[in-house]
C-alpha positions as a Markdown table, in Angstrom:
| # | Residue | x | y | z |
|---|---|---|---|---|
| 1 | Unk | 2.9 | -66.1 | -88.5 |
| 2 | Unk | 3.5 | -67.4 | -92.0 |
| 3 | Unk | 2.7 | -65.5 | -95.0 |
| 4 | Unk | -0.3 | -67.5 | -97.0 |
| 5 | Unk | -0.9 | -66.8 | -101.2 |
| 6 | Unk | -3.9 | -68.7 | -102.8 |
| 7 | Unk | -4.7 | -70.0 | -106.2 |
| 8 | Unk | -8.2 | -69.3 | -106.8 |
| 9 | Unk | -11.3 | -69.7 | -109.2 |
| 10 | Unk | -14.5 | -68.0 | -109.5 |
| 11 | Unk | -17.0 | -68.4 | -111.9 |
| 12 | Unk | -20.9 | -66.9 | -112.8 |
| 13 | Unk | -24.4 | -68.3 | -111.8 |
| 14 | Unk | -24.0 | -70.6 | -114.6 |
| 15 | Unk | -20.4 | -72.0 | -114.1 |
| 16 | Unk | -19.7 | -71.1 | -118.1 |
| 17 | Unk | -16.8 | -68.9 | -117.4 |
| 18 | Unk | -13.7 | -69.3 | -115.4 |
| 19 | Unk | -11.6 | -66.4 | -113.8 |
| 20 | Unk | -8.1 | -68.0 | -112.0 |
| 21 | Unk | -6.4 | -65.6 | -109.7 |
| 22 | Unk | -3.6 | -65.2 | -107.2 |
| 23 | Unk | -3.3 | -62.7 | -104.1 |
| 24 | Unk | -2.0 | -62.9 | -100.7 |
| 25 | Unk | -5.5 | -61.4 | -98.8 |
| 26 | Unk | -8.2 | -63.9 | -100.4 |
| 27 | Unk | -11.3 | -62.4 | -98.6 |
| 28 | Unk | -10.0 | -58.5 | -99.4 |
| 29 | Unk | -9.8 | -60.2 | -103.3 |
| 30 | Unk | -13.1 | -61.7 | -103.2 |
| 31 | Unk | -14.7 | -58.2 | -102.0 |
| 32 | Unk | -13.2 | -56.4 | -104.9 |
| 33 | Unk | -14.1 | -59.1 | -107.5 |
| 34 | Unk | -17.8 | -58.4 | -106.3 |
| 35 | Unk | -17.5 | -54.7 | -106.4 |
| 36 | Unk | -16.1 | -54.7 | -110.2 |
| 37 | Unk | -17.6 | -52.6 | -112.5 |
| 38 | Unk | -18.9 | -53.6 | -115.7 |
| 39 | Unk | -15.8 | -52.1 | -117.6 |
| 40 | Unk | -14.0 | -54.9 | -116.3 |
| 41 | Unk | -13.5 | -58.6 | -117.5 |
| 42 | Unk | -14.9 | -60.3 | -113.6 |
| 43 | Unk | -17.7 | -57.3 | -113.8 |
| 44 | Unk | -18.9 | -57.3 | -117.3 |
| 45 | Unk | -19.1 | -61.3 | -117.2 |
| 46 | Unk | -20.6 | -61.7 | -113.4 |
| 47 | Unk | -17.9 | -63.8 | -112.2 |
| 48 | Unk | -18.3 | -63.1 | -108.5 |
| 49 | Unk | -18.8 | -66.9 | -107.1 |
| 50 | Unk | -15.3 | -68.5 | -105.8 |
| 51 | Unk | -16.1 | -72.2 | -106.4 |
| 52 | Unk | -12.5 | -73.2 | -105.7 |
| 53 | Unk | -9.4 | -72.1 | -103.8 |
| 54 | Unk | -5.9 | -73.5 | -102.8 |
| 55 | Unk | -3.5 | -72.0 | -99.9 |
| 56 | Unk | 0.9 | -71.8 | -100.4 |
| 57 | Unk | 3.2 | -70.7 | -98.6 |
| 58 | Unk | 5.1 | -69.7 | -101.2 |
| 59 | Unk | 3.8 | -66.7 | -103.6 |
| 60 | Unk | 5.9 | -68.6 | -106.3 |
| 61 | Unk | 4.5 | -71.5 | -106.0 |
| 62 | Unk | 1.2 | -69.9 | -106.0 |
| 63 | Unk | 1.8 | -67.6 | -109.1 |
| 64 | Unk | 3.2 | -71.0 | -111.2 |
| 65 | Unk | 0.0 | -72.8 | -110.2 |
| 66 | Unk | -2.0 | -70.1 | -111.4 |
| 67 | Unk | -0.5 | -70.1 | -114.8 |
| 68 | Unk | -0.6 | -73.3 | -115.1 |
| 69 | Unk | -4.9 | -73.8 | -114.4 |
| 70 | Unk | -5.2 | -71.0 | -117.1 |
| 71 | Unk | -3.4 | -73.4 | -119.4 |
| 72 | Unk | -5.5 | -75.9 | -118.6 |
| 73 | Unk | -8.5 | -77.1 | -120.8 |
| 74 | Unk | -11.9 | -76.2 | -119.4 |
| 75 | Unk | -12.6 | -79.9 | -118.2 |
| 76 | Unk | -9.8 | -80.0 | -116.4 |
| 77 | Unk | -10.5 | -77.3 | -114.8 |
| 78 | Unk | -14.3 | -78.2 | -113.4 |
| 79 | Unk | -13.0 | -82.0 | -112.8 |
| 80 | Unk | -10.4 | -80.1 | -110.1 |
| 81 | Unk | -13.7 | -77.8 | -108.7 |
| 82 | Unk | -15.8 | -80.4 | -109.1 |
| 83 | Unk | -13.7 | -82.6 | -106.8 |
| 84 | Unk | -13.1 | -80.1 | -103.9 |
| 85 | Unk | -16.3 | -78.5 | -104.3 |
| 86 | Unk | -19.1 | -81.2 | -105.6 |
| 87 | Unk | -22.3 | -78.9 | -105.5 |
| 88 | Unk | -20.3 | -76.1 | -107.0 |
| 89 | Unk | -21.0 | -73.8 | -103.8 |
| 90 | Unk | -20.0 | -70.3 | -103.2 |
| 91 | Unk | -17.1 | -71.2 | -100.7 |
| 92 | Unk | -16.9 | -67.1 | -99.6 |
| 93 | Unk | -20.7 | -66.9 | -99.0 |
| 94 | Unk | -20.8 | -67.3 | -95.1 |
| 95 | Unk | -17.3 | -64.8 | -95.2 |
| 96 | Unk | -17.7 | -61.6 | -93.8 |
| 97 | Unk | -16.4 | -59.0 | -95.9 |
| 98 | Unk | -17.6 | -56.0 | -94.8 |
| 99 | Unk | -14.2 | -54.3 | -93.3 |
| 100 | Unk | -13.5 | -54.5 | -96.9 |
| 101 | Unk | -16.0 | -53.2 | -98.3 |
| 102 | Unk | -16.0 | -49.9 | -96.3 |
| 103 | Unk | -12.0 | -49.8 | -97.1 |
| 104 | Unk | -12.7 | -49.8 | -101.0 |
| 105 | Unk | -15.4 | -47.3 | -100.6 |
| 106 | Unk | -13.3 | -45.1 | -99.2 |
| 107 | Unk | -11.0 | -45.7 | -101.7 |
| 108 | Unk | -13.2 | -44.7 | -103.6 |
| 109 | Unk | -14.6 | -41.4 | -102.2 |
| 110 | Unk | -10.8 | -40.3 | -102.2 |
| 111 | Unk | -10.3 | -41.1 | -106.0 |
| 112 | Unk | -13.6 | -39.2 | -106.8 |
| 113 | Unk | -12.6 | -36.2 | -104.1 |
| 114 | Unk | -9.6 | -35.3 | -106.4 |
C-alpha cells in the first residue's frame, strides 16, 4: 500500500483564520488539532474545522504545496476552499476519531505520571 501525505486547511466557526498543514495520518492530525490547548496557535484561535484537504503521494510534494498556500493571499486561499468545498463544511465531521483520542489521552496520562 502506498504511503499518502495531505495538504490541509482548517479554519474557525467564522472562516476568519486559516491554519495550512501537512502530515501523513490526516484523521490522527485532525484529533490533535481539536484536542489543542489554548497555549497553542490552532487552540487559542479555535481553528478545529478542516474545510479543505489534498492527498500526494509524495511528502515532498506535499510539504512544497503547503508552503506555497501559506504564501498565498487570503482570497486565494477561500477561492481554492470555496471551490472544493462550496458550503464551507467540516469535511472530518462524520470521521470517527475516537482510537485517537484514547491514544493521546494516554499520552497524556504518561506525560503527567512522570
Amino acid at each position: 500500500m502506498a504511503k499518502k501525505y495531505y495538504t490541509y486547511m482548517l479554519t474557525h466557526e467564522r472562516n476568519h483564520i486559516f491554519y495550512v498543514g501537512v502530515t501523513n495520518n490526516i484523521e490522527r492530525r485532525i484529533c490533535e488539532h481539536r484536542n489543542a490547548t489554548y497555549g497553542s496557535h490552532v487552540g487559542h484561535f479555535n481553528i478545529k474545522k478542516l474545510v479543505y484537504f489534498e492527498t500526494h503521494a509524495d511528502v515532498r510534494i506535499a510539504i512544497r504545496r503547503e508552503k506555497t498556500i501559506k504564501k498565498w493571499k487570503r482570497q486565494w486561499k477561500i477561492n481554492l476552499i470555496t471551490e472544493q468545498n462550496p458550503d464551507w463544511m467540516d469535511l472530518s465531521a462524520e470521521w470517527d476519531l475516537s482510537k485517537y483520542n484514547k491514544n493521546l489521552n494516554e499520552n497524556e496520562s504518561a506525560t503527567n505520571a512522570d
